[in-house]
ZAGULO-996452 format. One record per residue: residue in three letters; x, y, z of N, C-alpha, C, O in turn; residue number from 1. Coordinates in Angstrom, 3 decimals, m for minus. Layout:
residues N
PT  type     neast    nnorth       nup    caeast   canorth      caup     ceast    cnorth       cup     oeast    onorth       oup  seq
PT   ala         X         Y         Z         X         Y         Z         X         Y         Z         X         Y         Z  NUM
...
***
This chain:
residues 68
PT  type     neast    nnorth       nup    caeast   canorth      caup     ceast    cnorth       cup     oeast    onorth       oup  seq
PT   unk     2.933    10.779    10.911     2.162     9.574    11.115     3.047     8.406    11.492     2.774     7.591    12.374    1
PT   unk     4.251     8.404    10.659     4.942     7.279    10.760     6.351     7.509    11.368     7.123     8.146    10.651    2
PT   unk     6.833     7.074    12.627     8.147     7.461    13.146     8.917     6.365    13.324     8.285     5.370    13.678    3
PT   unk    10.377     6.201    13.158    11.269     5.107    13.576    11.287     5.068    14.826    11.936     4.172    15.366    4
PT   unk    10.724     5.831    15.451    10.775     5.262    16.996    10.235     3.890    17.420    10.751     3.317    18.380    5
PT   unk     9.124     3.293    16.683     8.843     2.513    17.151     9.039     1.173    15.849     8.329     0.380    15.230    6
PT   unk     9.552     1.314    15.887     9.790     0.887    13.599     8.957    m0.202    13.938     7.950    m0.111    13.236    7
PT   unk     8.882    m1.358    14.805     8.529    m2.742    14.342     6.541    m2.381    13.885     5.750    m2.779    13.030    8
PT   unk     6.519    m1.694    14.729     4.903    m1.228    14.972     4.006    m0.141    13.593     2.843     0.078    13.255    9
PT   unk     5.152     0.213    13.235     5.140     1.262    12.062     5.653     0.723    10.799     5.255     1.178     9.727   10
PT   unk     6.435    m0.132    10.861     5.959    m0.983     9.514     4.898    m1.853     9.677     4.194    m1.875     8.667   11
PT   unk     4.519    m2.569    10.553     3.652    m3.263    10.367     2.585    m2.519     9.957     2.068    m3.017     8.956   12
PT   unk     2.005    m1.435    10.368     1.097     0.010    10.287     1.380     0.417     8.618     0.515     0.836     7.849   13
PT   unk     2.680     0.200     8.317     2.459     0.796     7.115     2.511    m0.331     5.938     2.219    m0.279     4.743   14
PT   unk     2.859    m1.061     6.526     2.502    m2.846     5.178     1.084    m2.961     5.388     0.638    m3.510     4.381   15
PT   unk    m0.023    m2.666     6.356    m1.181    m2.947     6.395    m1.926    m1.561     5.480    m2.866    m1.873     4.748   16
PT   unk    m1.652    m0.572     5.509    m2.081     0.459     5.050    m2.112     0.369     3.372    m3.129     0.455     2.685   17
PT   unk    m0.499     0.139     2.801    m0.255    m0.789     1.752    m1.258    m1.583     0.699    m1.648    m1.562    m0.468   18
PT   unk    m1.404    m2.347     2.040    m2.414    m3.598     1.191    m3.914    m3.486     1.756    m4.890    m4.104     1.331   19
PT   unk    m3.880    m2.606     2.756    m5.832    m1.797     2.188    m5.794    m1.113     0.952    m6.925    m0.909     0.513   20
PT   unk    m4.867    m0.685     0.235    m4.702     0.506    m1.075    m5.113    m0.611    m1.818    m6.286    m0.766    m2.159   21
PT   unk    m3.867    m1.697    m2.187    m4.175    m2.591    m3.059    m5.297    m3.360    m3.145    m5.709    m3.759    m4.235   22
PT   unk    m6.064    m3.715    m1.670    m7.138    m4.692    m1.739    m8.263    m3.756    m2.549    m9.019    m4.087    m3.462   23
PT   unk    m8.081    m2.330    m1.811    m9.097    m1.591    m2.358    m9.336    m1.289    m4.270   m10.193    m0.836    m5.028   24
PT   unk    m7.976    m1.878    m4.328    m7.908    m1.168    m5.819    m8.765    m2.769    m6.820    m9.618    m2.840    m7.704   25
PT   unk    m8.143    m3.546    m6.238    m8.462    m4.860    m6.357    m9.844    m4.703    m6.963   m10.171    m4.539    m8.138   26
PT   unk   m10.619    m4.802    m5.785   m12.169    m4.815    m5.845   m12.568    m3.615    m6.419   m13.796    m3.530    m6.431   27
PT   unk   m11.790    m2.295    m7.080   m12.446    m1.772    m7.767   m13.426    m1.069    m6.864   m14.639    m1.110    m7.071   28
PT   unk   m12.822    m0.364    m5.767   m14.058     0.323    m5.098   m14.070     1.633    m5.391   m12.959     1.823    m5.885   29
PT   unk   m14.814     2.933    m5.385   m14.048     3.976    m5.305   m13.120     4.716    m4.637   m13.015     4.420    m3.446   30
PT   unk   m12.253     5.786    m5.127   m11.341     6.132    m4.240   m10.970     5.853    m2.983   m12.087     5.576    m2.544   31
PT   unk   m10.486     5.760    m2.372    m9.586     5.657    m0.975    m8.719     6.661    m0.478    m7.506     6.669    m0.683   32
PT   unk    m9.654     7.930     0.504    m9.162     8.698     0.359    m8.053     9.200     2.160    m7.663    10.217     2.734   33
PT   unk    m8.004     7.577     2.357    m7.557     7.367     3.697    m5.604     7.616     2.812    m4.632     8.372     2.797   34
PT   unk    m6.084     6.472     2.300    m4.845     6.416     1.133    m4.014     7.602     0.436    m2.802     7.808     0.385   35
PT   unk    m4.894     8.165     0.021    m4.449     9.481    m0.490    m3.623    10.086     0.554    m2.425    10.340     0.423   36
PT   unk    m4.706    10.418     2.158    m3.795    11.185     2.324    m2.171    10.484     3.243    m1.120    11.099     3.425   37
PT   unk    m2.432     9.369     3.567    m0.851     8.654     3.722    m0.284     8.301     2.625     0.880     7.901     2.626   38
PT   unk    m0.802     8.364     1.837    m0.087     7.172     0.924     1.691     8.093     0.375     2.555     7.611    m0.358   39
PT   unk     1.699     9.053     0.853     3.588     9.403     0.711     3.869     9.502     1.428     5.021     9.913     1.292   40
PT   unk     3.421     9.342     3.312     4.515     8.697     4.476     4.627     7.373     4.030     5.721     7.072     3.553   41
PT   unk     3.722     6.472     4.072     3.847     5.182     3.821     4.879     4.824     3.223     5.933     4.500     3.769   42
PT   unk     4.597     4.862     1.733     5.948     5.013     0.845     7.169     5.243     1.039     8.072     4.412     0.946   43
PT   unk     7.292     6.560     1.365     8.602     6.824     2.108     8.840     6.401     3.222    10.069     6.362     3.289   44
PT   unk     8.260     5.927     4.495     8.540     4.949     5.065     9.218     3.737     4.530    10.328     3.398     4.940   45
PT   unk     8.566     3.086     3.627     8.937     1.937     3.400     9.639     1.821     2.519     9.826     0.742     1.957   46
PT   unk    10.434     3.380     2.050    11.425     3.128     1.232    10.836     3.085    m0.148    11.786     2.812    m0.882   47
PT   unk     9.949     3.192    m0.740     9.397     2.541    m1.935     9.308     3.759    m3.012     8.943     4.762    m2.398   48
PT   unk     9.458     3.970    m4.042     9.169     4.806    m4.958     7.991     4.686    m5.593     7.708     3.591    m6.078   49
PT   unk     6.899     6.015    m5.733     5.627     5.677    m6.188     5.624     4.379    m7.089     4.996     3.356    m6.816   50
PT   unk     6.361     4.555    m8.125     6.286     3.127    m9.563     6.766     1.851    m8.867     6.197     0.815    m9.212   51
PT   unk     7.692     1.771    m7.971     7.505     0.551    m7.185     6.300    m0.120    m6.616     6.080    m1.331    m6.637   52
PT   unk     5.408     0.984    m6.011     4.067     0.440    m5.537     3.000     0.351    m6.670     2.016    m0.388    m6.716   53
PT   unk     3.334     1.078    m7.379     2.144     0.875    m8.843     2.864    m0.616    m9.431     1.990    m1.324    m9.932   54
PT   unk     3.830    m1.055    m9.467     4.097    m2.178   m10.800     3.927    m3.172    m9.335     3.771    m4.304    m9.794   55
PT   unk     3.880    m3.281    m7.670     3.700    m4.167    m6.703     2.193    m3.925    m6.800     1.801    m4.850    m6.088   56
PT   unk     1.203    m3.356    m7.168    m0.239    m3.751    m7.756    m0.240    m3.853    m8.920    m1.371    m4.138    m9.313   57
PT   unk     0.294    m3.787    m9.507     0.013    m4.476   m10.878    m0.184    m6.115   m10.822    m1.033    m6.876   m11.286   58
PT   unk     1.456    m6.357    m9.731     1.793    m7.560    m9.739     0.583    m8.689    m8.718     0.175    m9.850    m8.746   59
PT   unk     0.464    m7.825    m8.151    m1.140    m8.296    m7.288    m2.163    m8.819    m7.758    m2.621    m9.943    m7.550   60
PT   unk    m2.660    m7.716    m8.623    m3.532    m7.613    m9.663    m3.320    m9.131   m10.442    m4.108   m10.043   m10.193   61
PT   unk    m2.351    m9.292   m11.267    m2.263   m10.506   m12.206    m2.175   m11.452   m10.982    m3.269   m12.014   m10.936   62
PT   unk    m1.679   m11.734   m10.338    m1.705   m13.121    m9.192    m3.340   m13.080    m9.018    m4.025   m14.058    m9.320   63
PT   unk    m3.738   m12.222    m8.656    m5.523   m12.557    m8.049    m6.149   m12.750    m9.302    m7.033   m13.573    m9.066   64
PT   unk    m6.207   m12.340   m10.968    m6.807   m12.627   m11.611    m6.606   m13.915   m12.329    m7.400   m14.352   m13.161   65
PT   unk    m5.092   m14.717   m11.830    m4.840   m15.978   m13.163    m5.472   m16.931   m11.582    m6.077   m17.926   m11.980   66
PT   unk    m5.470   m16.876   m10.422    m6.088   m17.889    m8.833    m7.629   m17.709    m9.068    m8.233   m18.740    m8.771   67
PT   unk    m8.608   m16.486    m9.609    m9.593   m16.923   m10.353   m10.536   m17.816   m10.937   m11.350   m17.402   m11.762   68
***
């Protein structure tokens, strides 16, 4: 899905993918199963270790609930 060939285009692709997970988680919708199945190119794209992206929604999470 995700290649360095074009990196500028493919991170941007994969910071947006990112934060559909989080928006989705946000609002509490059900599953996201777009997510599921990128969600470990993404990651590894972007370098990130699953618990990096879980404690970067966490951290989401508390910013959108104390702007409330």
């Amino acid at each position: 899905m995700l290649s360095a060939e074009d990196s500028k285009q493919a991170n941007l692709l994969a910071n947006l993918k990112m934060a559909e997970a989080i928006s989705h988680s946000l609002r509490r919708v059900s599953d996201n199963p777009e997510w599921e199945r990128l969600r470990e190119s993404v990651l590894e794209f972007l370098h990130l270790q699953d618990s990096e992206f879980e404690e970067l929604k966490e951290d989401m999470t508390d910013k959108m609930s104390n702007a409330a």
